[in-house]
SENUKOL-6340 format. One line per field, with one value per atom (N, C-alpha, C, O): atom name; z, y, x. Coordinates in nm, 3 decimals, padded with zeros to 5 digits. Layout:
<pts>
atom	[CA|...]
up	[Z|...]
north	[Y|...]
east	[X|...]
</pts>
This chain:
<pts>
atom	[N|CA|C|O|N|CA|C|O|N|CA|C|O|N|CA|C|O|N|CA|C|O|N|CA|C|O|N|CA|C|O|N|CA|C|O|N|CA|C|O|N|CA|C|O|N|CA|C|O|N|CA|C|O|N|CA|C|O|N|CA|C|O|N|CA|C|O|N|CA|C|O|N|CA|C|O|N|CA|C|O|N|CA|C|O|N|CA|C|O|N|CA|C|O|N|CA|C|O|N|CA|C|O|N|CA|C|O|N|CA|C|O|N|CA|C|O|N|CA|C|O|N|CA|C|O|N|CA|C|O|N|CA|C|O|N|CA|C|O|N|CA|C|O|N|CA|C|O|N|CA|C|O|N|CA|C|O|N|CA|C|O|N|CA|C|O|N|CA|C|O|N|CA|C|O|N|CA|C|O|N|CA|C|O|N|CA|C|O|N|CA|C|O|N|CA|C|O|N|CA|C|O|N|CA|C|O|N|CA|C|O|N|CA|C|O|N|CA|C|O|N|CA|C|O|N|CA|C|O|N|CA|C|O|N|CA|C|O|N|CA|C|O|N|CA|C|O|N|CA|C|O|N|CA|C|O|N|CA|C|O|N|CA|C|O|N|CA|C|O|N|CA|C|O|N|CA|C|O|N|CA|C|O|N|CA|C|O|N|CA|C|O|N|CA|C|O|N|CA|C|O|N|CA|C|O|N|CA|C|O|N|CA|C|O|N|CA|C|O|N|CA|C|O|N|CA|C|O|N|CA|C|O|N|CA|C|O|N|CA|C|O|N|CA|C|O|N|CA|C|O|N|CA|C|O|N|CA|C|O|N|CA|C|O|N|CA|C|O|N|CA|C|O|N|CA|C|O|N|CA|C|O|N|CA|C|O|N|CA|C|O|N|CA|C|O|N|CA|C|O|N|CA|C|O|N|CA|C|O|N|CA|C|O|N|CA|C|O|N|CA|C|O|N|CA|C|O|N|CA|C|O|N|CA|C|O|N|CA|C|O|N|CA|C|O|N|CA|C|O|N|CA|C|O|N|CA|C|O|N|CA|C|O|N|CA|C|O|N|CA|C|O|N|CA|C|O|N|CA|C|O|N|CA|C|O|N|CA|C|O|N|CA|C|O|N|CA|C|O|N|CA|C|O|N|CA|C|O|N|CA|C|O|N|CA|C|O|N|CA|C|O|N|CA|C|O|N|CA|C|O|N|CA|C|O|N|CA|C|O|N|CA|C|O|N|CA|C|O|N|CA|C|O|N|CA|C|O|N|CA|C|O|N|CA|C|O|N|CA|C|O|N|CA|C|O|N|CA|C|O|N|CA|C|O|N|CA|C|O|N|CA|C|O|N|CA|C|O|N|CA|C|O|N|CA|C|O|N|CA|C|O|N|CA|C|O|N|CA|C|O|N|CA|C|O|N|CA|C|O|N|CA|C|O|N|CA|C|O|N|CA|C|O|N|CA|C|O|N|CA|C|O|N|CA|C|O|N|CA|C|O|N|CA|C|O|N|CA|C|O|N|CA|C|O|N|CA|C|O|N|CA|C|O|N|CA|C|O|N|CA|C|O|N|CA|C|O|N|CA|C|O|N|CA|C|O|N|CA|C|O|N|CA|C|O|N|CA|C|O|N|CA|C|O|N|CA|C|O|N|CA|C|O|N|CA|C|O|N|CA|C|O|N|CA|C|O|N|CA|C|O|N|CA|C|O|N|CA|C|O|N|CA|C|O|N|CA|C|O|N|CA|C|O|N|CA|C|O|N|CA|C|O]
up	[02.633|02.598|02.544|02.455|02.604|02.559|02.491|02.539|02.407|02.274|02.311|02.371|02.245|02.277|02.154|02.087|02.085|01.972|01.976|02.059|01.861|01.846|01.731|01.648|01.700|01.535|01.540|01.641|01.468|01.444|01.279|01.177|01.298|01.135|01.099|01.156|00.979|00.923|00.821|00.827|00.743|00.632|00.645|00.655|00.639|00.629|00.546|00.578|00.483|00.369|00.322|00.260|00.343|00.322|00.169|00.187|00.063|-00.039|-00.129|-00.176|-00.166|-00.230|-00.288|-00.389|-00.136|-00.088|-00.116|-00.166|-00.073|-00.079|00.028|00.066|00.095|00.202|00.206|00.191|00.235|00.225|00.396|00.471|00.401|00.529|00.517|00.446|00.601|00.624|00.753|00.820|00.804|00.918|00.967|00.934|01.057|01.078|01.176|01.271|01.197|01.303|01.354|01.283|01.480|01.531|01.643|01.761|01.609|01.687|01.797|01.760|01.884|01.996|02.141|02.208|02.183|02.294|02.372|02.330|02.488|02.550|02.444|02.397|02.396|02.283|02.162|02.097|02.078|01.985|01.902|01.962|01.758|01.728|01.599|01.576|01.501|01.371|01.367|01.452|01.219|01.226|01.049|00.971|00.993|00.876|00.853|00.941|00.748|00.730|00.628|00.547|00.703|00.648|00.576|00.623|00.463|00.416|00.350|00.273|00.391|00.337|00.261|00.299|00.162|00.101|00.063|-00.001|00.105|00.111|00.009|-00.021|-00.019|-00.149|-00.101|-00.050|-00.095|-00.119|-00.230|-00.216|-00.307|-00.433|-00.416|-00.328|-00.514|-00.545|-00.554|-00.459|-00.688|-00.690|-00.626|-00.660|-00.516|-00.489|-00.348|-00.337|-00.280|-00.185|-00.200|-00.220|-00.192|-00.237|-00.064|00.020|-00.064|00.052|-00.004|-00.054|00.013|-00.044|00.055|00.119|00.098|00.235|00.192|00.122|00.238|00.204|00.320|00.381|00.344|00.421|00.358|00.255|00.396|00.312|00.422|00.512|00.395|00.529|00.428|00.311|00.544|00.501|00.520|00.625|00.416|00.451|00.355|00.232|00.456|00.366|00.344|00.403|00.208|00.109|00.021|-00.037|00.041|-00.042|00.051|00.174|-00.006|00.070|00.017|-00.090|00.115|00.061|00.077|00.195|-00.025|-00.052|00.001|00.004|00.031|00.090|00.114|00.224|-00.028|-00.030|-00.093|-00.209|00.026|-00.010|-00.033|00.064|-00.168|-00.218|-00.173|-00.147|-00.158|-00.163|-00.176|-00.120|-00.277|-00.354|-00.318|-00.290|-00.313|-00.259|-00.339|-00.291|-00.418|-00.541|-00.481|-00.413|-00.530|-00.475|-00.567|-00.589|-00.613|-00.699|-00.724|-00.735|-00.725|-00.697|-00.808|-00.824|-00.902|-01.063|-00.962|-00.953|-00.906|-00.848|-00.814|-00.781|-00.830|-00.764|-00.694|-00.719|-00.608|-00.477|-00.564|-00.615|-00.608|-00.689|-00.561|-00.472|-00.546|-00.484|-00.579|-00.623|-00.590|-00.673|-00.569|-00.487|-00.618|-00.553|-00.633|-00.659|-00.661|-00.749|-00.714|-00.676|-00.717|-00.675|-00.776|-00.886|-00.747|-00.769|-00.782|-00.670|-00.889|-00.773|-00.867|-00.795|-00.965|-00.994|-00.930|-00.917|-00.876|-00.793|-00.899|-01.021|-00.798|-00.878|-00.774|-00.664|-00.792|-00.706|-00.631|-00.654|-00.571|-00.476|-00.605|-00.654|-00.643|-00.766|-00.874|-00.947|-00.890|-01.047|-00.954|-01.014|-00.853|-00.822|-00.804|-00.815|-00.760|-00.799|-00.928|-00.931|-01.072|-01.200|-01.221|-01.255|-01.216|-01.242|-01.207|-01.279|-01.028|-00.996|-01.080|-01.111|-01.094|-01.152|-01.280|-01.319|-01.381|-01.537|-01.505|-01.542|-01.429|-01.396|-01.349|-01.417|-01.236|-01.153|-01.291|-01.272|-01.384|-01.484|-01.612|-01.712|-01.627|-01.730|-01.679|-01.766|-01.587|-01.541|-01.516|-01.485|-01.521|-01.514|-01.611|-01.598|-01.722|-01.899|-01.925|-01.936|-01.935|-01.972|-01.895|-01.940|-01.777|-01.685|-01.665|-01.726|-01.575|-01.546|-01.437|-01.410|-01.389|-01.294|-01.352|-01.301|-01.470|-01.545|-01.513|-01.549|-01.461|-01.449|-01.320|-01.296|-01.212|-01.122|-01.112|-01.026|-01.192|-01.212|-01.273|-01.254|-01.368|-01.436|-01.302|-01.291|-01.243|-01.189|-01.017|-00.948|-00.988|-00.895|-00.987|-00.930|-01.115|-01.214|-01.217|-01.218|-01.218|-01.183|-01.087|-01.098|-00.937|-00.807|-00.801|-00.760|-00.844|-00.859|-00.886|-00.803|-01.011|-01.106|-00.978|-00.903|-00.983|-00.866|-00.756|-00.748|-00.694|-00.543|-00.636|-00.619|-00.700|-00.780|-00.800|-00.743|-00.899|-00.871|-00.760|-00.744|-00.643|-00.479|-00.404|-00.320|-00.453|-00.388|-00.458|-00.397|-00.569|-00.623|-00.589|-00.566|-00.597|-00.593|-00.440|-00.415|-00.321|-00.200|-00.074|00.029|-00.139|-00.024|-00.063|-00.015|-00.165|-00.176|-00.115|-00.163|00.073|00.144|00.128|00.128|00.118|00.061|-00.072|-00.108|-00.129|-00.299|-00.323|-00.414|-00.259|-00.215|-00.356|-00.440|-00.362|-00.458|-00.354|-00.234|-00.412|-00.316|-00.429|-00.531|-00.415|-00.453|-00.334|-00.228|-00.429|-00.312|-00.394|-00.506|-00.263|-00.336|-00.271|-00.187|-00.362|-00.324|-00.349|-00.454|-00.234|-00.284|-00.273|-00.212|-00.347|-00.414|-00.360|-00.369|-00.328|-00.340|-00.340|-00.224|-00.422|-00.397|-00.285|-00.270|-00.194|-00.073|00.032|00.032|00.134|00.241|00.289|00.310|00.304|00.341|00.542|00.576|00.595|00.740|00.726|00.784|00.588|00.657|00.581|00.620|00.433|00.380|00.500|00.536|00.571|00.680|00.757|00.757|00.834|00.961|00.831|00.862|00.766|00.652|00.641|00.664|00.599|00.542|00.674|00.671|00.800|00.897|00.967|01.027|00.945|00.994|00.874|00.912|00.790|00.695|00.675|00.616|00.733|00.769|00.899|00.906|00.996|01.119|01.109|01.152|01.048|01.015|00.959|01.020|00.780|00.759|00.833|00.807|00.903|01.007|01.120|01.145|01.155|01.241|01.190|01.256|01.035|00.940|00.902|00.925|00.857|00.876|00.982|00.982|01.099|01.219|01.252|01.357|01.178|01.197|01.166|01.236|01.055|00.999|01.027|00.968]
north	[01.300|01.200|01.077|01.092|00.931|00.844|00.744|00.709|00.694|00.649|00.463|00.427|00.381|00.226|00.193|00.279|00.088|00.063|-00.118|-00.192|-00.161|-00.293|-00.380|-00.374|-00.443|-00.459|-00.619|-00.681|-00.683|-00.784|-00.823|-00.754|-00.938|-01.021|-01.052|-01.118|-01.006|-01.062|-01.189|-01.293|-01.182|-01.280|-01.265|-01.167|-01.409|-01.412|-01.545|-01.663|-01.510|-01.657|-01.648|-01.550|-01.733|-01.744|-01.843|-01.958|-01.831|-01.928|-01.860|-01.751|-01.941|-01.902|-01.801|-01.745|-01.830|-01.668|-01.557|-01.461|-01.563|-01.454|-01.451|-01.559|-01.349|-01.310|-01.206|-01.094|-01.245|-01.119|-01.147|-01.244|-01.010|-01.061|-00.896|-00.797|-00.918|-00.821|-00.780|-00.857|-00.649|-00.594|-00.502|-00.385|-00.533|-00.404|-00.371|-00.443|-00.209|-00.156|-00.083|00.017|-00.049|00.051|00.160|00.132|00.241|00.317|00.407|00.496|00.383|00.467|00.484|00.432|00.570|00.580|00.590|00.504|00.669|00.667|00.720|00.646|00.831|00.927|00.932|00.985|00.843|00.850|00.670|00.576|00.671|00.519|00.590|00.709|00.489|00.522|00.352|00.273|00.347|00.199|00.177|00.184|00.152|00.128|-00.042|-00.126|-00.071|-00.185|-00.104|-00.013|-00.223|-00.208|-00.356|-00.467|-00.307|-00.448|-00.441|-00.350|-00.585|-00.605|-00.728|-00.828|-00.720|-00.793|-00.787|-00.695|-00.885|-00.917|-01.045|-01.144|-01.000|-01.108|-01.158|-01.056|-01.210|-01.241|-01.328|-01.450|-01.292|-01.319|-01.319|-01.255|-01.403|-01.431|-01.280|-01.221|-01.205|-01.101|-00.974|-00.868|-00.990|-00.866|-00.902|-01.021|-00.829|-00.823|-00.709|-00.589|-00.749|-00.659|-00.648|-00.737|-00.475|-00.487|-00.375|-00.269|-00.412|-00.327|-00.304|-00.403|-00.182|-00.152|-00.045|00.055|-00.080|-00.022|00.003|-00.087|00.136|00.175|00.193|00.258|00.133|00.183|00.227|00.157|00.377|00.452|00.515|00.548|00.507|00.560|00.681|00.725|00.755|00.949|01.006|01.005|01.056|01.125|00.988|00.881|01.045|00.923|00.797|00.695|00.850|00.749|00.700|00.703|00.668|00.549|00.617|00.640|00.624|00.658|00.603|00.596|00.536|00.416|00.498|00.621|00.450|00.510|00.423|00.374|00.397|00.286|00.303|00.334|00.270|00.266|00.158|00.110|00.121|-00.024|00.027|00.147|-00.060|-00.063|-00.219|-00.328|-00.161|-00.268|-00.260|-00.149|-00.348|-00.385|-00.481|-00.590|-00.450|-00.513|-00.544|-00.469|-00.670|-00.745|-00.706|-00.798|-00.603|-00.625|-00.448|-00.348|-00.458|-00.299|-00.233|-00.150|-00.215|-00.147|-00.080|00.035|-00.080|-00.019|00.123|00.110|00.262|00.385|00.403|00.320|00.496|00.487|00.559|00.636|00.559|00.605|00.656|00.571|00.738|00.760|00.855|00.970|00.743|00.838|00.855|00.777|00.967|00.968|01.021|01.139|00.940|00.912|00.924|00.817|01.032|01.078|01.025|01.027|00.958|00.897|00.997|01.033|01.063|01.160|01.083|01.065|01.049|00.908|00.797|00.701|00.809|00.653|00.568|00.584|00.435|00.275|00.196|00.237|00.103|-00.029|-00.010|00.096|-00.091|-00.110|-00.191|-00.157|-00.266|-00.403|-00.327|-00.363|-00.204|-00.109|-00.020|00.024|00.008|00.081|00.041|00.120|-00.136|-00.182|-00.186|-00.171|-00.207|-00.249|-00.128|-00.138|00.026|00.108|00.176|00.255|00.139|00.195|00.130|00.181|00.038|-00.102|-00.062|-00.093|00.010|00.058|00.183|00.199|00.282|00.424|00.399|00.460|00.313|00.309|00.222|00.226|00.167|00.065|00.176|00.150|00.263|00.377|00.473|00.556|00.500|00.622|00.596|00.690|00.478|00.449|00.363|00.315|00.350|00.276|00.269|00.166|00.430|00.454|00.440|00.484|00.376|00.414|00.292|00.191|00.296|00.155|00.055|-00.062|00.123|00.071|-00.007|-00.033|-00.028|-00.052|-00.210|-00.261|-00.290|-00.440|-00.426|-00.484|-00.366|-00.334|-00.297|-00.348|-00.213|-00.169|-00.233|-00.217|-00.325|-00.441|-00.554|-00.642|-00.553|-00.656|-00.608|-00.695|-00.458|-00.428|-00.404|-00.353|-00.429|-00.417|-00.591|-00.634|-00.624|-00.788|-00.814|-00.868|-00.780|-00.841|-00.747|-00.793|-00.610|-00.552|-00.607|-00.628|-00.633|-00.718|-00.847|-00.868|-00.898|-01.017|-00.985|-01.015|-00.931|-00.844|-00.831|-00.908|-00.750|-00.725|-00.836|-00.840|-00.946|-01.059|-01.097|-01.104|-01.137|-01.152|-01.094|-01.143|-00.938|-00.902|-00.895|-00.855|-00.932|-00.938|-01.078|-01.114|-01.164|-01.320|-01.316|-01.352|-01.266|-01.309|-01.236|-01.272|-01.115|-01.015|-00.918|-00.807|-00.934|-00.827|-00.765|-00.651|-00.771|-00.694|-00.581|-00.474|-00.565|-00.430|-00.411|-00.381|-00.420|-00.446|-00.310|-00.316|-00.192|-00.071|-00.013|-00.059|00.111|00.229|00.315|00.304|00.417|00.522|00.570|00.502|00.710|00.785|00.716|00.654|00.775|00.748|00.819|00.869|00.795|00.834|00.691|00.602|00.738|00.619|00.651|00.686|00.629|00.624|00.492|00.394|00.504|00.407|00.432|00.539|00.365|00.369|00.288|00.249|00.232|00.126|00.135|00.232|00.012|00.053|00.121|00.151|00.157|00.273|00.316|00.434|00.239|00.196|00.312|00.381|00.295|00.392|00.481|00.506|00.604|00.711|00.735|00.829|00.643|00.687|00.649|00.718|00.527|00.463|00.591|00.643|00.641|00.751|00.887|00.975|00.878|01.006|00.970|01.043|00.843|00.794|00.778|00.809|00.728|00.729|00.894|00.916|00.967|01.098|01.142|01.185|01.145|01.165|01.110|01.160|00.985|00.880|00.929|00.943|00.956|01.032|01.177|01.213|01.244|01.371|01.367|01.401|01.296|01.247|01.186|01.216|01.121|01.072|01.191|01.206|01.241|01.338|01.464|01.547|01.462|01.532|01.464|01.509|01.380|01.293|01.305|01.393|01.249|01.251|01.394|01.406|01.480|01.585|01.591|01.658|01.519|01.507|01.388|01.388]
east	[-00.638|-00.734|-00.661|-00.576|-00.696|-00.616|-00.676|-00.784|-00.645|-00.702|-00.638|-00.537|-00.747|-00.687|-00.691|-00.749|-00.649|-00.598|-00.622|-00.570|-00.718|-00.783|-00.744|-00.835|-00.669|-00.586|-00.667|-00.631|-00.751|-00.798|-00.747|-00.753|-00.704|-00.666|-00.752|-00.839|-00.749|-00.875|-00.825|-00.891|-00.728|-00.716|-00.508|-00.435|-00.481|-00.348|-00.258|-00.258|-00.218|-00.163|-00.042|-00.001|00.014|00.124|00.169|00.129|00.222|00.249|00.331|00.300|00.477|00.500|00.650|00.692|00.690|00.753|00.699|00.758|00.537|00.444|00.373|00.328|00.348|00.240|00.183|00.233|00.028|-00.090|-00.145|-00.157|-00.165|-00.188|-00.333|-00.314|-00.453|-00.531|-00.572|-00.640|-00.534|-00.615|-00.694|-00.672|-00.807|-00.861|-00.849|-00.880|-00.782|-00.762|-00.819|-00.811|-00.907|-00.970|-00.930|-00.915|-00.921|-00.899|-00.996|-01.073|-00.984|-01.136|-01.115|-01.026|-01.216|-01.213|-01.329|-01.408|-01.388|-01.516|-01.591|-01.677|-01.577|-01.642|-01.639|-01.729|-01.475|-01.454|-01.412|-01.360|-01.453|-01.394|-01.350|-01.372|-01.275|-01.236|-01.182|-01.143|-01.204|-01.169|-01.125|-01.220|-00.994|-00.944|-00.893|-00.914|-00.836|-00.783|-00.660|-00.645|-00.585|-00.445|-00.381|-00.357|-00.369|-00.306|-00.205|-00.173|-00.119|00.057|00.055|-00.005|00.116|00.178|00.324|00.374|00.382|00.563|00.580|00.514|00.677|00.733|00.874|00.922|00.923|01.085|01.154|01.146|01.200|01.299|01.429|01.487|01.490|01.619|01.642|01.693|01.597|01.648|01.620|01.673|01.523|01.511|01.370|01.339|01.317|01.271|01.119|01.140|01.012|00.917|00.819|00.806|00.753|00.667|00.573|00.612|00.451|00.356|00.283|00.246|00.242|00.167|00.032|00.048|-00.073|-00.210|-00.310|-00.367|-00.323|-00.438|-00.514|-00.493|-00.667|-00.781|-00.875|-00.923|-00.896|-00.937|-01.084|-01.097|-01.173|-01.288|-01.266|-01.218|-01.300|-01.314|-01.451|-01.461|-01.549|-01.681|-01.729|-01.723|-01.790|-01.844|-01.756|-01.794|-01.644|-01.556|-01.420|-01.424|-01.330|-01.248|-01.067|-01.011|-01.044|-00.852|-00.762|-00.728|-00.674|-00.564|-00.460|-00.466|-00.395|-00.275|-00.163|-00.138|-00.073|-00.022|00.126|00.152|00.231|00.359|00.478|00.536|00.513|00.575|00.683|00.693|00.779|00.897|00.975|00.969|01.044|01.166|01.292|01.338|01.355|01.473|01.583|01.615|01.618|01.680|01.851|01.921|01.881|01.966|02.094|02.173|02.116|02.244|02.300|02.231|02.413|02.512|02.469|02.559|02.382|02.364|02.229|02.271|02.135|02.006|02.110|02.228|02.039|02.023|01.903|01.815|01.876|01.757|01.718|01.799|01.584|01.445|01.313|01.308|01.244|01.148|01.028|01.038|00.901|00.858|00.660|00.613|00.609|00.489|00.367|00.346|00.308|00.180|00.028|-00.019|-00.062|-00.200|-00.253|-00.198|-00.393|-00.493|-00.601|-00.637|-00.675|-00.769|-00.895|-00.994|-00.911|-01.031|-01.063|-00.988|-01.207|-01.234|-01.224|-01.229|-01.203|-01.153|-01.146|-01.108|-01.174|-01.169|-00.977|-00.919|-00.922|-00.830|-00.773|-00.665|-00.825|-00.773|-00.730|-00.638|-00.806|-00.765|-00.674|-00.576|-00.682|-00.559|-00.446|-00.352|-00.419|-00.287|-00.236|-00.113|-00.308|-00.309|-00.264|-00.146|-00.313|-00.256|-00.163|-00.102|-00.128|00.000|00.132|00.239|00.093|00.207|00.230|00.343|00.146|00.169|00.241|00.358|00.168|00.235|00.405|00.487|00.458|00.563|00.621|00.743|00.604|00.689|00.652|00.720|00.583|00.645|00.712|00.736|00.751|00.840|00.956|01.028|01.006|01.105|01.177|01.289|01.083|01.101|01.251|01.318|01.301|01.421|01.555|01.661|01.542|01.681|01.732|01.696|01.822|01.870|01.790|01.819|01.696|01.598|01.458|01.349|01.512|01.332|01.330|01.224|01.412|01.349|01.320|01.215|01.375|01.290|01.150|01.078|01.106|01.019|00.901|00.780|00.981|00.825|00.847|00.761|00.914|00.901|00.785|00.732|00.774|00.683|00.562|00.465|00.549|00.461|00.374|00.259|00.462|00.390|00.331|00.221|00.395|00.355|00.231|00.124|00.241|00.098|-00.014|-00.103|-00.017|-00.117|-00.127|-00.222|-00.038|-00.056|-00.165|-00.284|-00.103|-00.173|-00.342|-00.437|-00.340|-00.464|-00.556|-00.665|-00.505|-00.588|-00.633|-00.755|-00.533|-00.571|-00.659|-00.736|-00.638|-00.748|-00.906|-01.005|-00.904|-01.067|-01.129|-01.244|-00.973|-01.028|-01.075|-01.189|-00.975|-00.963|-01.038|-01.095|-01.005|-01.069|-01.159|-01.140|-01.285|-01.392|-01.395|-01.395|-01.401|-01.455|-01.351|-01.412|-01.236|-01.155|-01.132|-01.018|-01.195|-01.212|-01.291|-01.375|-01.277|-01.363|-01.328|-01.250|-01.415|-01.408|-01.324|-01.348|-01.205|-01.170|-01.082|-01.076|-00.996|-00.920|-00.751|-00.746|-00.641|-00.531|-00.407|-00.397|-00.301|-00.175|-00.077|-00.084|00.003|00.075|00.262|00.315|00.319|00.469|00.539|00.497|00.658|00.773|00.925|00.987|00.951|01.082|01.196|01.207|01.306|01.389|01.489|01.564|01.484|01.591|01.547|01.427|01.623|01.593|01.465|01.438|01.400|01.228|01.212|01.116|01.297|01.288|01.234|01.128|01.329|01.256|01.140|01.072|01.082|00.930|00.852|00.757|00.894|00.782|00.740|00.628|00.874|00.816|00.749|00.669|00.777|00.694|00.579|00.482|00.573|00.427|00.347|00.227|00.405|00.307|00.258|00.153|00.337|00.277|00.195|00.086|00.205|00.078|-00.029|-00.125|-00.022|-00.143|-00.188|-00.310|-00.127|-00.206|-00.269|-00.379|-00.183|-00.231|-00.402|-00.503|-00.382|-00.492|-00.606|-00.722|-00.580|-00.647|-00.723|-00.843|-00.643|-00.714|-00.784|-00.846|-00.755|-00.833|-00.988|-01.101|-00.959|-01.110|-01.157|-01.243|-01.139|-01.215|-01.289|-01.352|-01.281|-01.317|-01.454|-01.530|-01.496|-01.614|-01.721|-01.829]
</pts>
């Protein structure tokens, strides 16, 4: 069974050495549709390089974040950190950046990674404002998990995307 694939932009801005960009993607066929939005926000800095990636997938009655940052810090003192954080309280998308950004900047308080860490603590809060100011329409209630990691972004991607399909074909079930 072969499936076609519909990616429409919805919202894209650039300012700043910042970009948000929003899409909705559908997935369907003669018999079947499914349709999420995925949204990125990229930063680029002197010191470091930020990419925040968010599926917000309808499942049941409520909505699932599924959102993996990754930092990229410009200087030989960073060790590769990977950390992974469940959500299981609904909250807006806006309270789920605010709180990933406190959680990912206390767990790492004590190490040598902690300005990294307030500093994906900021662009959070950032992103957060953006999306209450900019994009209500994903401004959803949902549960999520979310992973981190500094550097070496390949292999969470191919991880994080088979768990996003998996998921996916778990929902569609219902």
């Amino acid at each position: 069974m072969l499936y076609s694939v519909a990616i429409d932009e919805i919202y894209n801005v650039s300012e700043n050495s910042k970009n948000l960009k929003l899409l909705n993607i559908t997935i369907y066929n003669d018999t079947f549709s499914y349709s999420f939005y995925l949204l990125e926000y990229q930063v680029e800095k002197e010191q470091y390089n930020l990419t925040i990636l968010t599926r917000i997938m309808p499942l049941n009655d409520t909505n699932l974040f599924m959102t993996m940052v990754n930092i990229d810090p410009r200087d030989d003192k960073s060790q590769p950190v990977a950390d992974f954080v469940l959500f299981t309280n609904k909250m807006s998308l806006a309270e789920h950046y605010r709180l990933l950004g406190k959680v990912l900047n206390e767990i790492r308080k004590n190490d040598n990674t902690s300005w990294v860490w307030n500093k994906v603590r900021v662009e959070l809060n950032d992103l957060a404002r953006k999306v209450e100011r900019d994009l209500g329409e994903c401004n959803v209630e949902g549960v999520g998990f979310s992973a981190a990691l500094d550097g070496g972004i390949s292999i969470l991607t191919r991880a994080f995307r088979s768990i996003s399909f998996l998921l996916f074909l778990w929902s569609s079930r219902f």
